[in-house]
VOLUMPA-163602 format. One line per 10 residues: number of its first residue (from 1); for each residue x, y, z of C-alpha. Coordinates in nm, 2 decimals. Layout:
N
NUM> X Y Z; ...
// end
This chain:
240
1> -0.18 -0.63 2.00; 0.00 -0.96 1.94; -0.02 -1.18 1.66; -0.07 -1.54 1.65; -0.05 -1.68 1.33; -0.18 -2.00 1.17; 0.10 -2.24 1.04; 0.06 -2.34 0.67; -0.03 -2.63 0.49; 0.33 -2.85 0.38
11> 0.39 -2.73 0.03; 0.73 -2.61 -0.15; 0.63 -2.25 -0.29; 0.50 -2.03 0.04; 0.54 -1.64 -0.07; 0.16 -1.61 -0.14; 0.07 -1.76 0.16; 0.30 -1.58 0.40; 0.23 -1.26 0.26; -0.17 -1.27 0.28
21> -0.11 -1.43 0.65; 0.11 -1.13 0.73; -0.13 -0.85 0.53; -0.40 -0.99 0.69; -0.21 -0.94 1.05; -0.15 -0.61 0.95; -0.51 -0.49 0.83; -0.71 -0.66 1.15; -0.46 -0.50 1.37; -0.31 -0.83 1.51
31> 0.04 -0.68 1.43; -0.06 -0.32 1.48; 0.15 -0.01 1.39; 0.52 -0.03 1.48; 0.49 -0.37 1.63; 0.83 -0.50 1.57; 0.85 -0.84 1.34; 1.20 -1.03 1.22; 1.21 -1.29 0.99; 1.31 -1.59 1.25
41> 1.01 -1.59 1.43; 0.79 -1.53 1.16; 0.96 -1.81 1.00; 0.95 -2.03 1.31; 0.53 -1.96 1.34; 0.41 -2.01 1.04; 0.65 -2.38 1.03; 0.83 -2.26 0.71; 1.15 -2.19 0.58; 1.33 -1.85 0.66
51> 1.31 -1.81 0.23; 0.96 -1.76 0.15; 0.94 -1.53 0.49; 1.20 -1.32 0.33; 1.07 -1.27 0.00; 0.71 -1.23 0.18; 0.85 -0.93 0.34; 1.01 -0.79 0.09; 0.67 -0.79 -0.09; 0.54 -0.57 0.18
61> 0.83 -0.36 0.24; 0.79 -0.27 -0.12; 0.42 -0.15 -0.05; 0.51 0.00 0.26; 0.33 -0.20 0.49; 0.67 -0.29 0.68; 1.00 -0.07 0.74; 1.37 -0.13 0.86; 1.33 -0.09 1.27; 1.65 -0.02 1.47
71> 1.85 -0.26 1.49; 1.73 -0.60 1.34; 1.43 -0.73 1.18; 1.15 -0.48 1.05; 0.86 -0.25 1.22; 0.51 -0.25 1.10; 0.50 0.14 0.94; 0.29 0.39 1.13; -0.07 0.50 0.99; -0.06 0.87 0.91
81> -0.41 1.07 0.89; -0.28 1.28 0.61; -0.21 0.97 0.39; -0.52 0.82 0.45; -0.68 1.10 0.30; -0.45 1.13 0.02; -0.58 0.78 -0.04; -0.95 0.83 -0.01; -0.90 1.12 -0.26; -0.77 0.88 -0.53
91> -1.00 0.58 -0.44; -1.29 0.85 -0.48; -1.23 0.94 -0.85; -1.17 0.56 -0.92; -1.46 0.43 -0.76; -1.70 0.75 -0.98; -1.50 0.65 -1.25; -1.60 0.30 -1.23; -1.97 0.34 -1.12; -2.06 0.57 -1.43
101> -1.91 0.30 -1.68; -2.07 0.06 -1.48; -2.41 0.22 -1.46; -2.37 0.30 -1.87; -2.33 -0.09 -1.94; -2.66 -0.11 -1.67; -2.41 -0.40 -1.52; -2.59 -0.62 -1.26; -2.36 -0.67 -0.94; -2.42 -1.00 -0.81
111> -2.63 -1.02 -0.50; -2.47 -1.24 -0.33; -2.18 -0.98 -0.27; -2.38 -0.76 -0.12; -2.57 -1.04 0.12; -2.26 -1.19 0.26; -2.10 -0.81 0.33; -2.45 -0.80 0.55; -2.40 -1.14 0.71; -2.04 -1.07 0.78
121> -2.08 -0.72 0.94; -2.28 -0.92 1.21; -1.99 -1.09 1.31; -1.68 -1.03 1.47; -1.45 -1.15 1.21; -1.27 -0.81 1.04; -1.03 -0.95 0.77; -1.39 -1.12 0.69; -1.57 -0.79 0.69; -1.23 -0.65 0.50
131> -1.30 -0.88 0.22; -1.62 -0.88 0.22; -1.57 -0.47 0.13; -1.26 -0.55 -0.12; -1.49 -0.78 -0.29; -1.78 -0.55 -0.39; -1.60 -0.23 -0.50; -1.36 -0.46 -0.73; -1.70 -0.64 -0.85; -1.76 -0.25 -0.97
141> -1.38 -0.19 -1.10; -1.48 -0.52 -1.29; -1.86 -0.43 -1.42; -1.72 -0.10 -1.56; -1.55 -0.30 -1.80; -1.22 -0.09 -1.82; -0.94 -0.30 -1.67; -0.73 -0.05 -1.58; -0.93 0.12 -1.27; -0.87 -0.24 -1.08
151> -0.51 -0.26 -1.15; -0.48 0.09 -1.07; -0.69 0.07 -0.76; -0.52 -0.24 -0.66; -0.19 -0.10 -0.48; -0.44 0.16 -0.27; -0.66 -0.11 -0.15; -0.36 -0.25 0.03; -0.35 0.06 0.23; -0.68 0.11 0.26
161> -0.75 -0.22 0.40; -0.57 -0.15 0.70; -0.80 0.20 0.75; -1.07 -0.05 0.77; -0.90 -0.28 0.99; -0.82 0.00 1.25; -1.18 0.09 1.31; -1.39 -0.21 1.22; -1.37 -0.39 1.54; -1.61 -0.09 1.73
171> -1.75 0.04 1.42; -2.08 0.13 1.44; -2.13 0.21 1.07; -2.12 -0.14 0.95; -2.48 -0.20 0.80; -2.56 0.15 0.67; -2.22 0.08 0.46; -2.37 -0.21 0.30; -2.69 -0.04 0.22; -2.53 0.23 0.06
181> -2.36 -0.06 -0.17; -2.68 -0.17 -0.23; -2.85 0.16 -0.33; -2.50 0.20 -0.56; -2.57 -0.14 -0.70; -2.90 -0.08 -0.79; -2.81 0.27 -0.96; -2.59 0.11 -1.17; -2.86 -0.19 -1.28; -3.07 0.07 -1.34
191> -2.84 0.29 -1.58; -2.87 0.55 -1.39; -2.50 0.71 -1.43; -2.56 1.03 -1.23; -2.71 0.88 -0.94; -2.46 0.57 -0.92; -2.20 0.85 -0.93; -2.34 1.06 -0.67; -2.38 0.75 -0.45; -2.02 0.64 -0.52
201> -1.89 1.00 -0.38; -2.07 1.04 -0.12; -2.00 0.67 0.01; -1.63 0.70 -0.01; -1.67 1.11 0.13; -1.91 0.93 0.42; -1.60 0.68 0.48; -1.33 0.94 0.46; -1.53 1.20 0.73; -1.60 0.85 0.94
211> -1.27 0.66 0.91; -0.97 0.93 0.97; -1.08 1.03 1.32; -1.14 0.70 1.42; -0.79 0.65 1.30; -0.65 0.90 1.50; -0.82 0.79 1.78; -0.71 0.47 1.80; -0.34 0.54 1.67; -0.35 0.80 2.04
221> -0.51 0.48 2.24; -0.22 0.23 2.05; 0.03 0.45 2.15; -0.01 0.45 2.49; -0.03 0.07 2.52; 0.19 -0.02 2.31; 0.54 -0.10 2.38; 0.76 0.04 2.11; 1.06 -0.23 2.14; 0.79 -0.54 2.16
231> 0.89 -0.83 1.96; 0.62 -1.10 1.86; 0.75 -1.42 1.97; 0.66 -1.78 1.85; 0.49 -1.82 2.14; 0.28 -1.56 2.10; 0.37 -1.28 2.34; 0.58 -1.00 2.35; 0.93 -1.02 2.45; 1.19 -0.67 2.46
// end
């Protein structure tokens, strides 16, 4: 798939900006797994200096969204099953962790979280839908009161995002995710420890079961469309 990305508003400090337009690229699958990006074209679409673009990628390099590709420039890094799972095994234990401290302060998760996930999920806008997700399990991280669990949870959710990304678009899972938030959110109003714990598990053991073969079966359909040596061009399309 081929990324288009916006240009940014004139300002003199871009690294924020480049790096949430290129993570967002990344989780929706616009630049999908081993799409090949350099820094001159990036650059040259976003109307921005080749500086910011460097440091951008750098940034993501450094979380492993991006690797050195033959040659020149950088490659989006592959998705690997295994990993994910890796993953959902440490979000699990944060996001129990979380839910029982939550559910002990009887912490009331804003509502309005929970209706816009619903209202997005309707639509066809996934880095919407992404952060519509990102948003309520760091609104638990942040009702459980212990700061660490969102800093730690912070560097997975990078990852995780682009899980999310790769299977959102046909999903068919989207509302019955938002009502288990709900029924999570309402355990932990009600103090109910054990039962916002048992919700939290089986939500994140629900997604894991869901998500990894969906992976794998878009990761088999990407790599027999994609071109390996594609570039994404400032115009937009793919050039060897």
């Amino acid at each position: 798939m081929v990324a288009r990305l916006v240009r940014l508003q004139a300002r003199t400090d871009y690294v924020d900006e480049v790096y949430k337009v290129l993570l967002d690229a990344i989780s929706d699958g616009s630049l999908s797994p081993g799409a090949r990006i350099t820094q001159e074209d990036i650059a040259e679409q976003l109307a921005v200096s080749r500086s910011p673009v460097l440091q951008a990628l750098r940034l993501l390099k450094k979380d492993g969204l991006v690797r050195d590709a033959p040659g020149r420039g950088l490659l989006v890094a592959p998705l690997d099953a295994a990993w994910i799972s890796h993953l959902y095994e440490i979000r699990g234990a944060l996001d129990s962790l979380a839910a029982r401290l939550a559910a002990q302060r009887r912490w009331k998760i804003d509502q309005g979280i929970i209706e816009n996930g619903r209202m997005v999920a309707k639509g066809r806008n996934v880095t919407a839908m992404i952060e519509a997700d990102v948003a309520f399990h760091f609104a638990v991280y942040a009702a459980s009161g212990n700061p660490l669990i969102a800093e730690t949870a912070r560097s997975h959710w990078v990852h995780l995002r682009r899980v999310m990304g790769a299977v959102l678009q046909s999903s068919m899972q989207r509302k019955s995710i938002w009502d288990e938030h709900a029924a999570i959110a309402s355990a932990i109003a009600d103090g109910d420890a054990t039962r916002a714990v048992d919700l939290s598990e089986r939500h994140v053991r629900m997604a894991r079961e869901n998500l990894i073969p969906r992976v794998e079966a878009v990761l088999a359909h990407r790599q027999r469309i994609d071109r390996p040596d594609a570039i994404v061009s400032a115009s937009g399309v793919t050039r060897a």
